[in-house]
N, C-alpha and C positions, 0 to 999 in steps of 0.2 A: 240829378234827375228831378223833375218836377213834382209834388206831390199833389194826390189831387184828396181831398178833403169834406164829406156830406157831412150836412146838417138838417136836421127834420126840426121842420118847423110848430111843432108837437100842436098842443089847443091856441088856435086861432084866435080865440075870445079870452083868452091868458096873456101874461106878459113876453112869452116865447117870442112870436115875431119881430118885439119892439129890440129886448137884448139882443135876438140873433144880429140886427140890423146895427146897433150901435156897439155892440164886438167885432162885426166885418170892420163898420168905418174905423176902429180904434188899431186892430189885427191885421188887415192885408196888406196895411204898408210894410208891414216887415220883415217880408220875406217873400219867395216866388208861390207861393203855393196857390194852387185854384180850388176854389173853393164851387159845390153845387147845392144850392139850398134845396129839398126837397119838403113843398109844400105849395099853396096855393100862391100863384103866381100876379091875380088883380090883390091878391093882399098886401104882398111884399110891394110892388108898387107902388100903392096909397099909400103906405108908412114912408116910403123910401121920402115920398114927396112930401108927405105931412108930418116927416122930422127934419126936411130939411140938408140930410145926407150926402144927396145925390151923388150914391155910389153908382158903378156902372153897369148894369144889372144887364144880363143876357137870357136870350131862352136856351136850354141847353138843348145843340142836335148833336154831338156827339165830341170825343175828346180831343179830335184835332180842330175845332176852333177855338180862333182867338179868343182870349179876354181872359178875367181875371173870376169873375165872380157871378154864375150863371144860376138859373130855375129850373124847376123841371115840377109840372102837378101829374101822380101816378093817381091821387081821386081820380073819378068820373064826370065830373064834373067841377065847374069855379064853384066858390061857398059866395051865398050872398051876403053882400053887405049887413055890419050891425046885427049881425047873429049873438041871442042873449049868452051869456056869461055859461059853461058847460051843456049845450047845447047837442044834440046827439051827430045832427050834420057837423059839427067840429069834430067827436070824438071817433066817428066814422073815419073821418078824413084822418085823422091823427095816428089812427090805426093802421090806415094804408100809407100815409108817412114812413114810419116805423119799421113797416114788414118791406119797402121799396129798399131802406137805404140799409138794412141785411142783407137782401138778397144783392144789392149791388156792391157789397164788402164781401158778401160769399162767395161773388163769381171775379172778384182782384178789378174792380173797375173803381174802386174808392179805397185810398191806403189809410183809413180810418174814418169813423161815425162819430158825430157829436150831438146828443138831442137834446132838445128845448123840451119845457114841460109837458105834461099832459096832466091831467086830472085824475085818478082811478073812479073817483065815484061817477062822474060824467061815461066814462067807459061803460062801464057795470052797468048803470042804465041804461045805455044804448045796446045793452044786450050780449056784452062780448063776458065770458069767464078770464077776469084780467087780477092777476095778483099784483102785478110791478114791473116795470121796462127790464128789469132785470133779467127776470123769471120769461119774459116774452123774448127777450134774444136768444137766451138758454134751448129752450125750445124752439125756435126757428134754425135756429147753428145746432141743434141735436145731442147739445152737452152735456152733461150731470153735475159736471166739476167746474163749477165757477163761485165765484166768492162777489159782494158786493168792499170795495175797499174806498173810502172816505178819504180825501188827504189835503192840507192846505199848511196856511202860517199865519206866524200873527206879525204885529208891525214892524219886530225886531227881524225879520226872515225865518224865525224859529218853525218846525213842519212838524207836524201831528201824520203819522199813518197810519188808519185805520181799518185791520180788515174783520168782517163779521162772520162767526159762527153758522150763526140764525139770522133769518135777516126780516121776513114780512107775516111774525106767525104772533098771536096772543102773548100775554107775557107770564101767562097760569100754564104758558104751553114749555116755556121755553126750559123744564129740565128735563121733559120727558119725552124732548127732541131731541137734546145734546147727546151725541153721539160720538165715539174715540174716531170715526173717519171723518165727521165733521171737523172737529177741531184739526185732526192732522192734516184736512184737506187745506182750512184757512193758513194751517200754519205753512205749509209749501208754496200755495198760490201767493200769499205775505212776502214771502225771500226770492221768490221769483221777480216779486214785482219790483222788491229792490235793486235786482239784477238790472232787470229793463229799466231802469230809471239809471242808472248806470252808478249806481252809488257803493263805496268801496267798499260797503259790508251790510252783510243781512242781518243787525239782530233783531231777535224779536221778544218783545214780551209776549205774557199769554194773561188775561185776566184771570180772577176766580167767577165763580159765578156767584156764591154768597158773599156779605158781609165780613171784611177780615180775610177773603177767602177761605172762607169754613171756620176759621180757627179750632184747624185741628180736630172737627166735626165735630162743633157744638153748633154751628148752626146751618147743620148739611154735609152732606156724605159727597158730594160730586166730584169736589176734588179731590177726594183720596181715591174714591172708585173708577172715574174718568178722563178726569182732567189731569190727574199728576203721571199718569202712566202712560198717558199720548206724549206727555212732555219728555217723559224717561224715554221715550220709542223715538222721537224724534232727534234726541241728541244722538242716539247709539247710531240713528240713520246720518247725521252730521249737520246738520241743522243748529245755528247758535240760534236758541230758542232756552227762553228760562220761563220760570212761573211755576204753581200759578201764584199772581201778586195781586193784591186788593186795590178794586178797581175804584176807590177812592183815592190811589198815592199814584197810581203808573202811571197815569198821564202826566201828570207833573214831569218826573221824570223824565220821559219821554221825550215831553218838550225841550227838555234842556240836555237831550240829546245823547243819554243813555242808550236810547234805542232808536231803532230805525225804522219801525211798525209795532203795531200794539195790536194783538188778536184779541176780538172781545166776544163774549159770550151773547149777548143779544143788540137789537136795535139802539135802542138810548142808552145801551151804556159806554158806546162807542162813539155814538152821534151827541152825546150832552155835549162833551168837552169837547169834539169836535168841532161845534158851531157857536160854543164861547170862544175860541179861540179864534177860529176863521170864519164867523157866518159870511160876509161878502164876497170871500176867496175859496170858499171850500169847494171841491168837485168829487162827482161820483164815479167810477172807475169799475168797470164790472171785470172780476180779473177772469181768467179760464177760459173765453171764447176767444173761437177762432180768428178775430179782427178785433180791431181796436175799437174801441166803445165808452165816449166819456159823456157825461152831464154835468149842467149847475148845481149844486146843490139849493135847490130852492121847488116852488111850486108853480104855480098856475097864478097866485097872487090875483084873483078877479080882482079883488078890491082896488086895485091900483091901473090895471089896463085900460090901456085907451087913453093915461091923462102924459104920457110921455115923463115919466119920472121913474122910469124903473131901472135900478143900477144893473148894469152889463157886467160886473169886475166878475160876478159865477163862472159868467158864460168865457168871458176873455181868458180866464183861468183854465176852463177845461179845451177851449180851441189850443190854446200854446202846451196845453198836457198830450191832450191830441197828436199836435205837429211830433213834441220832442219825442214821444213815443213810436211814429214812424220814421223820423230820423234815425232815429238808435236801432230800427229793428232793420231798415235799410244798411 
């Protein structure tokens, strides 16, 4: 059965168009799948043409025509040309990117979403209450339980999986958010996603959140109060889940393949080593919603848009996570 595959072409005035275009041309020979880019349509053209590509780009009217790799703009209108660097007409458009290629994974017309960047502060300015792509599919799919999860490799094949506690909150916030359903939620959605990746076993580590992991509450109570009795709840539940371990030694580990995801207690403690290991390869993976939902791990990169130098390997990495992802759920 054919899969068919969105991508939101996220800020326009970022490097998102340029990798989406040069992960198609690297990506759709390898397999049958159709792909709908969902973004502004004289965009994707001018790139197509001013990299050189010429992939064979369609306008999409519906899923019994031919072709391989089609458009479709749910904006209001084309954005014009040479629009500055987080521009509000971009972050509009970005927005309705976003919310098209949900609703068209919510209603089974897309067997998975892949999105290019977007910006938040360009957002924010343009007036929308915007935390994170994350937090924005969460709430359009209506879910509470979803985890952000990190995962890539480094040159040897070796995989880092990361999933996050806390994901987009201060970091003076992040112990008097941790929560015993937090952590046990990350740890469930973690073993699951090892399921769907089809890999022969779920273990998982759990970080601490101090130093040492408390040692033994000299420098903090969380783990003894929190964290170690989710961990106790979650084996008795059957879960291979250990911890909590000092989030200076478990990746190592990890990496060499002790475990199969690492549940971390906030943002960077999860994402430092994650993007030592894999910056070029790493992707974002929102677990808990209803459809499949991957990104690059990277940004908007103004600084480098528009000079055709921005490496696709993020983007190529979360389309083929994407595909294997609907493969496996197929």
């Amino acid at each position: 059965m054919t899969r068919w595959l969105g991508i939101t072409l996220g800020d326009v005035t970022g490097i998102g168009p340029e990798v989406t275009l040069k992960a198609l041309a690297a990506e759709s020979i390898n397999d049958h799948t159709r792909y709908l880019i969902i973004g502004d349509e004289n965009c994707v053209r001018r790139l197509n043409e001013k990299l050189s590509l010429n992939l064979p780009l369609k306008s999409f009217t519906g899923h019994t025509e031919t072709g391989r790799i089609f458009i479709t703009n749910p904006f209001s209108e084309p954005l014009p040309e040479n629009l500055p660097s987080g521009s509000p007409a971009a972050a509009n458009a970005a927005i309705a990117f976003l919310r098209d290629g949900a609703e068209r994974c919510l209603r089974r017309e897309l067997d998975g979403l892949v999105t290019a960047p977007v910006n938040k502060e360009s957002i924010i300015r343009a007036g929308y209450k915007f935390v994170g792509q994350t937090e924005f599919f969460s709430e359009i799919s209506k879910t509470n339980r979803y985890a952000m999860m990190l995962l890539g490799h480094d040159d040897k094949n070796r995989w880092l999986r990361v999933a996050l506690t806390t994901i987009h909150i201060p970091l003076k916030m992040v112990a008097e958010k941790l929560t015993s359903e937090k952590i046990s939620l990350a740890i469930e959605l973690a073993a699951q996603a090892c399921r769907d990746l089809r890999l022969p076993r779920a273990k998982i580590a759990v970080c601490g959140l101090n130093p040492h992991a408390g040692e033994g509450g000299k420098f903090g109570d969380e783990e003894i109060n929190i964290i170690t009795p989710t961990i106790l709840a979650a084996q008795k539940c059957g879960f291979d889940v250990v911890g909590p371990l000092s989030g200076d030694t478990v990746f190592h580990y990890a990496l060499r393949g002790d475990f199969d995801a690492v549940v971390a207690m906030y943002h960077d403690q999860g994402l430092a080593p994650l993007k030592a290991v894999a910056f070029d390869t790493g992707v974002n993976w929102t677990l808990g919603l209803p459809f499949i939902r991957t990104s690059p791990d990277h940004g908007t990169a103004y600084d480098i848009a528009g000079k055709g130098i921005a490496n696709p390997s993020s983007m190529i990495a979360a389309i083929r996570l994407a595909k294997q992802l609907a493969k496996n759920r197929k």
